[in-house]
C-alpha positions in Angstrom: 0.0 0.0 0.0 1.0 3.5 -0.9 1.2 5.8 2.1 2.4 9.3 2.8 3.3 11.0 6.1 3.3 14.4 7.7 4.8 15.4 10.7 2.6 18.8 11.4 4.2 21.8 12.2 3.7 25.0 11.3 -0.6 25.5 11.6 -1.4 29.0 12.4 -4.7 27.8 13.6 -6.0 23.7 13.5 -7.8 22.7 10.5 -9.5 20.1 9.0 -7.8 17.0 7.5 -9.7 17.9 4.0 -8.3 21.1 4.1 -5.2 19.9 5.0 -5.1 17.1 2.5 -6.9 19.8 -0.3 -3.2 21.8 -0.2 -1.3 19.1 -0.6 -2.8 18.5 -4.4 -4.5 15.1 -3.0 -7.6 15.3 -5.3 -11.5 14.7 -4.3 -11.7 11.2 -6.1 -8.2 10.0 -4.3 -10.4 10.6 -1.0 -13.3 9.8 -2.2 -11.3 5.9 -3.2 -9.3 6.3 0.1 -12.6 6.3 1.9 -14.8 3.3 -0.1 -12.2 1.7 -1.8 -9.5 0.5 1.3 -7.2 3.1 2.2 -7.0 5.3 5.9 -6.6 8.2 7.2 -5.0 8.3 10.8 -3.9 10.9 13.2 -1.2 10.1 15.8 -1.9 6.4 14.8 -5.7 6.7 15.1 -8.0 6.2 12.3 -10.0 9.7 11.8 -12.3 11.0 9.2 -11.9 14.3 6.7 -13.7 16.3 9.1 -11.3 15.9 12.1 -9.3 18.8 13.0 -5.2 18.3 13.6 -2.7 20.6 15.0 0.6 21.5 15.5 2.8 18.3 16.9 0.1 16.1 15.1 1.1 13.2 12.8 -1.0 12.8 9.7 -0.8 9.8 7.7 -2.8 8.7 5.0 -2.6 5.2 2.8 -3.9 4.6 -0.3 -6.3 1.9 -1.6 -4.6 -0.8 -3.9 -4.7 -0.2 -7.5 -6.5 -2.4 -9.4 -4.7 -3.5 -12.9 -6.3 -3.2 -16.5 -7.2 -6.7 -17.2 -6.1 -5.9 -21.1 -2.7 -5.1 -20.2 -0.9 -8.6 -20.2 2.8 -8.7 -18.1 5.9 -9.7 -19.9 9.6 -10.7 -19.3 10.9 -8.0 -20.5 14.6 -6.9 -19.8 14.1 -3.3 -18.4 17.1 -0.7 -18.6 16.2 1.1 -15.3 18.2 4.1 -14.4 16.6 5.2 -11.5 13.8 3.5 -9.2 12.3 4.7 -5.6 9.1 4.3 -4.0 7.5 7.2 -6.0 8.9 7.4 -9.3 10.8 5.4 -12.0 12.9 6.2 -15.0 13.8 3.5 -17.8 15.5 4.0 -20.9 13.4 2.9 -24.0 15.2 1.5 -26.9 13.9 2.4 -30.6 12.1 -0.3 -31.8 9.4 -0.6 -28.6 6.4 0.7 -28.0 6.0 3.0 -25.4 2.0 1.5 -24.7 0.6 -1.6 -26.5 -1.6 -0.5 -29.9 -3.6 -2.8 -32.4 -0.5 -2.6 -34.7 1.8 -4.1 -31.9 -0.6 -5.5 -28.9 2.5 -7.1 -27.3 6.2 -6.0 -26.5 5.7 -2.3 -25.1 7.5 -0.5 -22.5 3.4 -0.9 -20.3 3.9 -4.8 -20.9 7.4 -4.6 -19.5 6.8 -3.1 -16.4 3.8 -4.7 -15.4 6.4 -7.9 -15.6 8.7 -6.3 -13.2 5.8 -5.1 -11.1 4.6 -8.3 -10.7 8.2 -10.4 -10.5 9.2 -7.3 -7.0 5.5 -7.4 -5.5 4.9 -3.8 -6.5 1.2 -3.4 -6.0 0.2 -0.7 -8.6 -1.4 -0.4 -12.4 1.1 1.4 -14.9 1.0 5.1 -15.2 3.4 6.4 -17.7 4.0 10.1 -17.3 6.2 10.7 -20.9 5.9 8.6 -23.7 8.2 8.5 -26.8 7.1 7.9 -30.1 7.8 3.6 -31.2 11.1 4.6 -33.2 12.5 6.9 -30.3 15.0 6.5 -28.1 15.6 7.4 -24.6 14.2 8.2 -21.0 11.0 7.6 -19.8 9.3 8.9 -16.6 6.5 6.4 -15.2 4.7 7.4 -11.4 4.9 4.3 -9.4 1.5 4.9 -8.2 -2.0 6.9 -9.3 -1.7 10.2 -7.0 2.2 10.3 -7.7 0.9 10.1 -11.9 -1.4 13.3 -10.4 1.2 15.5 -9.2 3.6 14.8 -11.8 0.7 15.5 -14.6 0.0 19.1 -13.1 3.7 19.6 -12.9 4.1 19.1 -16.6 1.2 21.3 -17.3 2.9 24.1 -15.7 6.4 23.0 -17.7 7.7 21.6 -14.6 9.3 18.0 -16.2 11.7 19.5 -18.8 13.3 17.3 -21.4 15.6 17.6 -23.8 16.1 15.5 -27.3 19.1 15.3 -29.9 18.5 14.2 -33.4 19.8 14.0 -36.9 17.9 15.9 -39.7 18.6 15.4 -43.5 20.7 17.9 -44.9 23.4 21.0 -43.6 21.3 23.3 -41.9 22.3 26.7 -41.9 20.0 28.6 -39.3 22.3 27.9 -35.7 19.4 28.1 -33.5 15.4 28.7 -33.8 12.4 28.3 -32.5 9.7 26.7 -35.0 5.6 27.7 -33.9 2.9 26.3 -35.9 0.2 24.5 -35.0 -0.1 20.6 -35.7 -3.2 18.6 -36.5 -3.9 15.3 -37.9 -3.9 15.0 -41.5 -7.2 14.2 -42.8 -6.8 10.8 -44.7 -4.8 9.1 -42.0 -5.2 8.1 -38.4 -1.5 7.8 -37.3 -0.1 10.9 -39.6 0.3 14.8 -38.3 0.9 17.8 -40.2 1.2 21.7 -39.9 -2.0 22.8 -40.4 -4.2 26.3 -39.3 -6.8 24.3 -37.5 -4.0 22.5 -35.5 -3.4 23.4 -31.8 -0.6 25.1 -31.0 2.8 24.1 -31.2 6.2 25.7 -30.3 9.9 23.5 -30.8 13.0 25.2 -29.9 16.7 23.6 -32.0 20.2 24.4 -32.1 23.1 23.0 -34.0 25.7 21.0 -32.2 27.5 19.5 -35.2 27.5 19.1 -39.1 28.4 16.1 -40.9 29.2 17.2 -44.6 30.2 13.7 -45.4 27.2 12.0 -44.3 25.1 15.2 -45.0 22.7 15.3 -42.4 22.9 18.3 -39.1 23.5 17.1 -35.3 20.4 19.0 -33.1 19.5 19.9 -29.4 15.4 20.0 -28.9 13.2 21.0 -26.3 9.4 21.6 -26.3 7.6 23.7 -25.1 4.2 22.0 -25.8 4.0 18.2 -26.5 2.2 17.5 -29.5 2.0 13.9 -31.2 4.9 13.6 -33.6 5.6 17.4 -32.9 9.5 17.4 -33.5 9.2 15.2 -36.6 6.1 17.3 -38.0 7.7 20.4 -37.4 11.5 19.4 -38.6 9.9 18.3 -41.9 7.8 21.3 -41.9 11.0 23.4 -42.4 12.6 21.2 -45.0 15.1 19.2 -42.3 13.2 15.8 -41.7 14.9 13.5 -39.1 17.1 11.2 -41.3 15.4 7.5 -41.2 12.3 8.7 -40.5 10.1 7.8 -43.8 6.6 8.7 -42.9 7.7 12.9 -42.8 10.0 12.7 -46.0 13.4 11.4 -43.7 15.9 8.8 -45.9 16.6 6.1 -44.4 20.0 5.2 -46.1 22.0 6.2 -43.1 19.8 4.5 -40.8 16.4 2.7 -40.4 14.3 4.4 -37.7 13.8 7.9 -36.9 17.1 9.4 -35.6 15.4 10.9 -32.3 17.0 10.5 -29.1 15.6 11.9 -25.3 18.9 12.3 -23.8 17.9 14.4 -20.8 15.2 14.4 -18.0 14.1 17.0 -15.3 11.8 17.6 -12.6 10.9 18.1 -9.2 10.0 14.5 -7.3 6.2 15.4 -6.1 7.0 13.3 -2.9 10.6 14.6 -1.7 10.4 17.9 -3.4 14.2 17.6 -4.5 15.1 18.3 -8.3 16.4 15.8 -9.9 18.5 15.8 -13.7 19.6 12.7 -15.6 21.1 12.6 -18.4 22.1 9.5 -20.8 24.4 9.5 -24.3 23.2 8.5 -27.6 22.8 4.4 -28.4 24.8 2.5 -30.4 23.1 3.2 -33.4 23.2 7.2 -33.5 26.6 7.0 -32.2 27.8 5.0 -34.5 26.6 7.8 -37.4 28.7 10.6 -35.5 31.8 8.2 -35.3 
């Protein structure tokens, strides 16, 4: 069970444990499950209700109800690359080639059916909840809450641009702009149900790039990216968009003689952990396969 502790300790006046629990981003269903669905509240040890009101010197702790799993989402043994893991959070690095969440094209192999493997094999009692996903063909780290109310505060934080990452890549061709930002809004194109493209009815989109290298033999441009919105496809959309498609990547216009998936890597991951409050960077280098290009 997934619980959370506060020692209390600087109240102005007592108040209620909904109020309490209300500023601490603990939404009305969480209550409303830890309530009906098997969780507690207790004060100083005691099992209390919403309406009880706690002071200074108090301890207030509060378990959540076990999640119950999606009974679509079948576990598998699945070699995870984990680069971080606590009670809260969890950070894996995805190769290219797997899904980040299972789809009718590929039902089996993702990154969901992996984890719910590893779940099961360490007796973690939770459902998936992964907070960034990366397109199939991309590279890099993932961010997945270990349980619903940590997926919660992680959500809002990246509403409010609070998990940064950061992406290099390989476009098609020398680019000669150093840095830029590209803003146009992405929709889905009308004839096809996986496809995006620029478009005025789109919602808004905003990619910032800069060059790190240039490889005239190979002809293609080494990039940094960051978002500032996350839009499906957005950094492939909009790279093509501006006549610099990832190399590989074949659906937006990319070759793939130099190599045969979209050449999109998330090297970097930031954010605040909701439970400890600490910030916390990683950062990994490129696979084998990008590397191997810049060699």
């Amino acid at each position: 069970m997934f619980t959370l502790q506060w020692q209390i300790d600087s109240l102005d006046t007592p108040v209620n444990i909904k109020s309490f629990l209300s500023q601490q981003n603990i939404s009305k269903t969480a209550l409303t499950d830890i309530k009906f669905a098997g969780g507690f509240i207790k004060v100083n040890g005691v099992e209390q209700n919403v309406r009880y009101m706690i002071n200074n010197g108090d301890v207030l702790e509060v378990g959540f109800p076990l999640e119950k799993r999606s009974e679509g989402l079948q576990p598998e043994n699945i070699p995870l690359s984990i680069l971080y893991e606590d009670d809260a959070v969890l950070i894996v690095v995805k190769p290219a080639g797997m899904s980040t969440i299972p789809s009718r094209e590929h039902p089996g192999g993702s990154l969901a059916n992996a984890l719910l493997g590893y779940y099961i094999n360490q007796g973690i009692e939770s459902t998936i909840h992964i907070v960034t996903r990366l397109d199939r063909e991309t590279s890099g780290l993932v961010l997945i809450a270990k349980h619903r109310h940590v997926h919660h505060l992680l959500s809002r934080q990246q509403q409010n641009n609070g998990v940064q990452r950061k992406y290099k890549a390989f476009v098609c061709g020398l680019m000669a702009t150093k840095e830029g930002w590209i803003e146009e809004p992405i929709g889905r194109k009308p004839d096809s149900i996986i496809e995006r493209m620029v478009s005025p009815n789109g919602k808004h989109a905003v990619t910032y790039f800069k060059q790190l290298s240039q490889q005239k033999e190979r002809q293609f441009t080494e990039l940094e990216l960051s978002l500032k919105t996350g839009r499906t496809h957005q950094i492939r959309v909009h790279l093509s968009h501006i006549g610099f498609p990832l190399v590989g990547d074949n659906l937006y216009g990319g070759s793939t003689k130099l190599l045969q998936r979209q050449a999109l890597h998330c090297f970097s991951l930031s954010f605040t952990h909701p439970i400890s409050m600490e910030v916390l960077n990683f950062s990994i280098p490129y696979p084998e396969d990008m590397q191997a290009l810049l060699s």
